[in-house]
C-alpha positions in Angstrom: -25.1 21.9 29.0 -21.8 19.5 28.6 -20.6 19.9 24.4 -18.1 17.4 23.4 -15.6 17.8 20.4 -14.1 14.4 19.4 -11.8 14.3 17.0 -10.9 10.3 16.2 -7.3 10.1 15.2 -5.2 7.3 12.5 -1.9 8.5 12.2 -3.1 12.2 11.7 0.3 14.1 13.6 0.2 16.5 11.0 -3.5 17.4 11.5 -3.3 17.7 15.3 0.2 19.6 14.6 -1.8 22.2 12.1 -5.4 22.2 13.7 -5.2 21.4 17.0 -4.1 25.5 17.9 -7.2 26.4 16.2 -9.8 24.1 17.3 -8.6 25.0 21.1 -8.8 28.8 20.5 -12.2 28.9 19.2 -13.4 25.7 21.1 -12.4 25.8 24.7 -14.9 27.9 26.3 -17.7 25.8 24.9 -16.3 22.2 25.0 -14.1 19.9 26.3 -11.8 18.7 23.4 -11.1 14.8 23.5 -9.1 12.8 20.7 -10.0 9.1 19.6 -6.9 7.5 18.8 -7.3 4.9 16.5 -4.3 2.3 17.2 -1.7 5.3 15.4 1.4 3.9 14.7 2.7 7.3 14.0 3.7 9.7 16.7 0.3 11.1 17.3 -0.3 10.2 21.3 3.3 11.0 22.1 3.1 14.4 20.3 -0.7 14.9 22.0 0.9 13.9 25.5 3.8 16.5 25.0 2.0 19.4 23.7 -2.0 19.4 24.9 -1.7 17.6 28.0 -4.9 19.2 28.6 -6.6 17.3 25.8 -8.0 14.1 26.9 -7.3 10.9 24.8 -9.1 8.2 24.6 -7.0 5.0 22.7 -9.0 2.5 21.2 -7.3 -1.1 20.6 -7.6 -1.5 17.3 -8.5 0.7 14.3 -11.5 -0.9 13.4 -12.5 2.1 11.3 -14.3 5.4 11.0 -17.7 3.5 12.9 -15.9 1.0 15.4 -13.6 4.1 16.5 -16.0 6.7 17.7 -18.5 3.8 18.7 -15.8 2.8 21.4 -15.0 6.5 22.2 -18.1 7.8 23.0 -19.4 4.8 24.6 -16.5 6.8 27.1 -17.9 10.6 27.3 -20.4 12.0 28.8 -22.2 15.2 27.5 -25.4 16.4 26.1 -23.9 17.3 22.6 -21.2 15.1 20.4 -19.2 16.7 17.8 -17.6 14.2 15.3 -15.1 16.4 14.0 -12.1 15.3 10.9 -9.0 15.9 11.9 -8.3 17.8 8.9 -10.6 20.9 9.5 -10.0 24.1 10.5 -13.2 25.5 12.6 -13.4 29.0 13.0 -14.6 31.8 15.6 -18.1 31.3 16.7 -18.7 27.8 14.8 -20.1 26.1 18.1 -22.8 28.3 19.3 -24.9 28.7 16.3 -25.3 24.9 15.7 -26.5 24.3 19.7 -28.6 27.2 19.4 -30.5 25.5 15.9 -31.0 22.2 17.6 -32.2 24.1 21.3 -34.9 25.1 18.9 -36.8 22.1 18.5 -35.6 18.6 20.2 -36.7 16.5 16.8 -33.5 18.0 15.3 -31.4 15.1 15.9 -28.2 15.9 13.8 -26.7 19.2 12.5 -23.6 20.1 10.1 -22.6 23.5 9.2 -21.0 24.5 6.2 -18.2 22.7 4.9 -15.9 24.7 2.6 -12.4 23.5 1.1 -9.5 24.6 2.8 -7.0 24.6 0.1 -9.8 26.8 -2.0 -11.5 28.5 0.9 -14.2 29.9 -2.0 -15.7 26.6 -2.7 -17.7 24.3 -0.9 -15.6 20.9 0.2 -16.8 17.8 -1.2 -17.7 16.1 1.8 -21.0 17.6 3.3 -20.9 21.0 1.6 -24.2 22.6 2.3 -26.6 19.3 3.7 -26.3 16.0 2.2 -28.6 14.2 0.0 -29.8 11.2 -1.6 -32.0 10.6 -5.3 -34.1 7.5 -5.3 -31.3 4.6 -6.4 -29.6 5.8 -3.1 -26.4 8.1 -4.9 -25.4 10.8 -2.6 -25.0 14.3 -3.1 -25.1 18.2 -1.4 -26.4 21.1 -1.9 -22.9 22.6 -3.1 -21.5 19.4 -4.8 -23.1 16.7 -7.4 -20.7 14.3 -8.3 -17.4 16.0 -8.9 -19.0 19.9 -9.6 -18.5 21.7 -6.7 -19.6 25.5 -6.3 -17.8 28.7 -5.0 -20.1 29.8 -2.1 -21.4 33.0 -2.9 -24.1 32.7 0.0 -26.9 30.7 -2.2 -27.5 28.1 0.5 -27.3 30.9 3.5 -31.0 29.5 4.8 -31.1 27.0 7.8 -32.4 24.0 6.2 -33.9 20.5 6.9 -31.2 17.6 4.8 -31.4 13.9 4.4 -27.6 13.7 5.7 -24.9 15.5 7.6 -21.6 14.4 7.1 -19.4 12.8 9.8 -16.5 15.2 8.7 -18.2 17.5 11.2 -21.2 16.5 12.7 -23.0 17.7 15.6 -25.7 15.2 17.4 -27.5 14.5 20.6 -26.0 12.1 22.5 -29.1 10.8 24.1 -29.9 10.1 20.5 -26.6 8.7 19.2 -26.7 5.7 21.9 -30.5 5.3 21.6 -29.8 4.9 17.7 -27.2 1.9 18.3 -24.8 4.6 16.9 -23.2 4.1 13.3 -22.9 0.7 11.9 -19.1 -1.2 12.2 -20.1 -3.5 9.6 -19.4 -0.4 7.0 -16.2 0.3 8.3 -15.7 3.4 6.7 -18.0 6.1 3.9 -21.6 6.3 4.0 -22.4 5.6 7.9 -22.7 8.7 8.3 -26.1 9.0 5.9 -27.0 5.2 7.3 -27.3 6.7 10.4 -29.5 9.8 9.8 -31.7 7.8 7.6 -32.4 5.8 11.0 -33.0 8.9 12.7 -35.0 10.2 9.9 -37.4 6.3 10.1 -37.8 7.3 13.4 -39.1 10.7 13.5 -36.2 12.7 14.0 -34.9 15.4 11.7 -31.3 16.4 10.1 -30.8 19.8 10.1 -28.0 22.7 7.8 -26.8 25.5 9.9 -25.2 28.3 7.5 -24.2 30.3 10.3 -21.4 28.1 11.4 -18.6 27.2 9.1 -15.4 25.3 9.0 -12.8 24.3 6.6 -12.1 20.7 5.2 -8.8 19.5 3.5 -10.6 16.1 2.6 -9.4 12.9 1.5 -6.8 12.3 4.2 -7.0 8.8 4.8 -8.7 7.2 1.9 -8.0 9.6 -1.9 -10.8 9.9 -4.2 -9.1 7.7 -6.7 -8.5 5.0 -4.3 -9.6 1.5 -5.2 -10.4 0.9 -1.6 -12.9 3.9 -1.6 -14.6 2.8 -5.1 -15.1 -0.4 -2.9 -16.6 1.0 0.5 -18.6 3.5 -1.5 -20.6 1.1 -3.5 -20.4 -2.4 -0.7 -22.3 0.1 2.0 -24.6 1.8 -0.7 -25.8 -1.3 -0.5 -25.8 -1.7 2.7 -27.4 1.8 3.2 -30.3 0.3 1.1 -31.2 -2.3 2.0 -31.6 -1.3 5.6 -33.5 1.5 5.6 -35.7 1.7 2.6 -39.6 1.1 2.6 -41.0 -2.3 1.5 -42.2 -1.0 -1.5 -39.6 0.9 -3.0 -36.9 -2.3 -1.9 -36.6 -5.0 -4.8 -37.7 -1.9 -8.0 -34.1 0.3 -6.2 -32.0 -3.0 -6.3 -33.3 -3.9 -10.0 -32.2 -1.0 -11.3 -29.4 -0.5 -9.3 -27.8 -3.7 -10.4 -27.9 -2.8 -13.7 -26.7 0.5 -13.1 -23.5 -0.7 -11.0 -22.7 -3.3 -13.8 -22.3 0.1 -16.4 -20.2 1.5 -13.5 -17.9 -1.1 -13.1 -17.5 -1.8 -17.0 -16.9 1.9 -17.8 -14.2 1.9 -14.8 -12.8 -1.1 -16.7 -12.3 1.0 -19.6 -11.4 4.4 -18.2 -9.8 3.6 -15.2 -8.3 -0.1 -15.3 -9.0 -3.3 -13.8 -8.7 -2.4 -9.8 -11.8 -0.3 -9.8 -13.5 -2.9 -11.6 -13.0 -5.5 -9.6 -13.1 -3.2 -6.6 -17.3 -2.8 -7.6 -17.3 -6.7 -8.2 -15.8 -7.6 -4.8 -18.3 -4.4 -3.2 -21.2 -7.0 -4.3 -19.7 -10.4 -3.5 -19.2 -9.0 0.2 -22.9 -8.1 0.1 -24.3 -10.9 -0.6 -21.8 -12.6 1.4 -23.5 -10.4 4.4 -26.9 -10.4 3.4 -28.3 -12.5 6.1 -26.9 -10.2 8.6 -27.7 -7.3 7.0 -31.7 -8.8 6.6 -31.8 -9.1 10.3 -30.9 -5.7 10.8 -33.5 -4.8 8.3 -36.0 -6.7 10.2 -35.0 -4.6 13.8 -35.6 -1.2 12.5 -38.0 0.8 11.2 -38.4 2.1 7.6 -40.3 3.7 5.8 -39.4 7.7 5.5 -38.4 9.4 2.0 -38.6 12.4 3.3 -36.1 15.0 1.6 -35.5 12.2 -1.3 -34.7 13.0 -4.7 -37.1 12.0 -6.4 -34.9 11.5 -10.2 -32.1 9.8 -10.9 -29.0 11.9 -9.8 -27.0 10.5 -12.7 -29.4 11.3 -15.0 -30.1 14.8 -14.0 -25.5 15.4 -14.2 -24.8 13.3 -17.0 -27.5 13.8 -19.7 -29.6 16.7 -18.7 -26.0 18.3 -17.8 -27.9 19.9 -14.2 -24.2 20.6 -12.4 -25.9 22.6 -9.3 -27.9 21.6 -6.8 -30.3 24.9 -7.6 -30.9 23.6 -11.0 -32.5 20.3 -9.9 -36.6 20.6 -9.7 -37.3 20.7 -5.7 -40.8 19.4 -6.3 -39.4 16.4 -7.4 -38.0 15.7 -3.6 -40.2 13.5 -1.3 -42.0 14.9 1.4 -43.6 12.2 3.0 
């Protein structure tokens, strides 16, 4: 069985500098360790070259983003496992093995993550993935671990191997049979949320998404785009869209957008107010852009299937944090997630 580790690089020196030692320690018996270089215009492939001549590098000609970039590379590598992997995490001993042996289990496990805990407070779970990633009805994300910006210490509450709507690409292990049969993650989002795009066209077509607890790594988070970047307000909500539109059944479509429009228009005015113009217009131009697309993004529609809800929350994930002040993940109703 061939495992591949590819870590896809954007002027990330200082990740490979701080990580690299790590990932080769715990990682080389198991799997060959290739970077993605992403066009860097720092110093990252001479320092690679220098230093881990044993590390193969694959340079991509442009950085056409998070999608684009491990699109290209992969189309490159043959194995029987892909690990997308940030360069900003620390993996530690034994973080492989477990998370092949989940998905030798049972070959409808498409996609795995383990758990994802913050590196700079190695107590907590990391915003991006922490233990399985979700979705409530309107299509906002969220993990067992973290709703919106309250995230837990992990004190071994979600310690059970569990079936998830998403795993994040910060570290995400999938077939690759499966990850080419898919069409891979979509360019058109660029960056944020292709991650859950793509397991939700896994999910329409059978497959399932799976949490390992026994296997855990360390994220810093937010290296390339902060939380508080414009930019990021304006991925997140363009490709929500996107993410929607694509993959939801027929007769949950045009009741989600309704309510969603209204929902992003109180967004974007209380941005306005709290945070300043930029973020407004950020969720303004994240809608122009989609209905500039929409077209294309209808005949993608039309190619795939959809239809599954399956691990859906059934509420409104806003509602549940803001008004009915439910700040962990155990506190939200489980009946009221789909299971069809």
């Amino acid at each position: 069985m061939q495992v591949a580790v590819i870590i896809l690089n954007w002027n990330g020196r200082k990740y490979l500098q701080q990580f690299l030692p790590t990932l080769i320690q715990y990682s080389k018996e198991e799997a060959e360790i290739i970077v993605a270089d992403n066009a860097s215009t720092d110093d990252s492939v001479a320092f690679l070259i220098n230093n881990y001549p044993e590390i193969r590098i694959i340079r991509n000609p442009d950085n056409g983003g998070f999608a684009k970039g491990y699109n290209l590379a992969l189309s490159q590598v043959q194995a029987d496992y892909y690990i997308l992997l940030n360069s900003d995490i620390e993996v530690t001993e034994n973080w492989i093995n477990p998370v092949i042996t989940l998905m030798e289990q049972d070959r409808l496990i498409a996609a795995c993550q383990p758990k994802i805990r913050s590196y700079h407070e190695p107590k907590k779970f990391e915003y991006a993935g922490a233990a399985g990633g979700f979705i409530d009805k309107y299509g906002y994300p969220f993990c067992r671990g973290r709703i919106f910006l309250s995230i837990e210490e992990d004190t071994g509450q979600y310690d059970d191997a569990s079936e998830i709507f998403w795993a994040t690409g910060a570290c995400m292990f999938v077939r690759a049979d499966l990850f080419h049969l898919a069409g891979g993650l979509d360019e058109d989002f660029f960056a944020h949320m292709e991650e859950i795009d793509f397991c939700w066209r896994l999910k329409n077509n059978g497959y399932r998404i799976m949490y390992c607890p026994d296997s855990t790594v360390f994220h810093i988070g937010g290296g390339t785009l902060p939380k508080a970047s414009w930019r990021k307000t304006y991925l997140n909500f363009r490709n929500n869209f996107y993410l929607l539109y694509k993959n939801l059944p027929d007769n949950r479509l045009y009741k989600v957008f309704a309510v969603r429009l209204c929902l992003d228009g109180i967004a974007a005015f209380k941005f306005l107010f709290q945070a300043g113009f930029k973020d407004f217009w950020a969720v303004t131009r994240a809608h122009m852009s989609f209905y500039r697309s929409f077209r294309k993004t209808k005949q993608k529609r039309k190619a795939l299937k959809h239809g599954s809800m399956q691990h859906v929350f059934g509420k409104n994930i806003v509602v549940e944090y803001y008004l009915r002040g439910r700040r962990k993940f155990s506190q939200l109703n489980m009946k009221k997630f789909y299971t069809e």
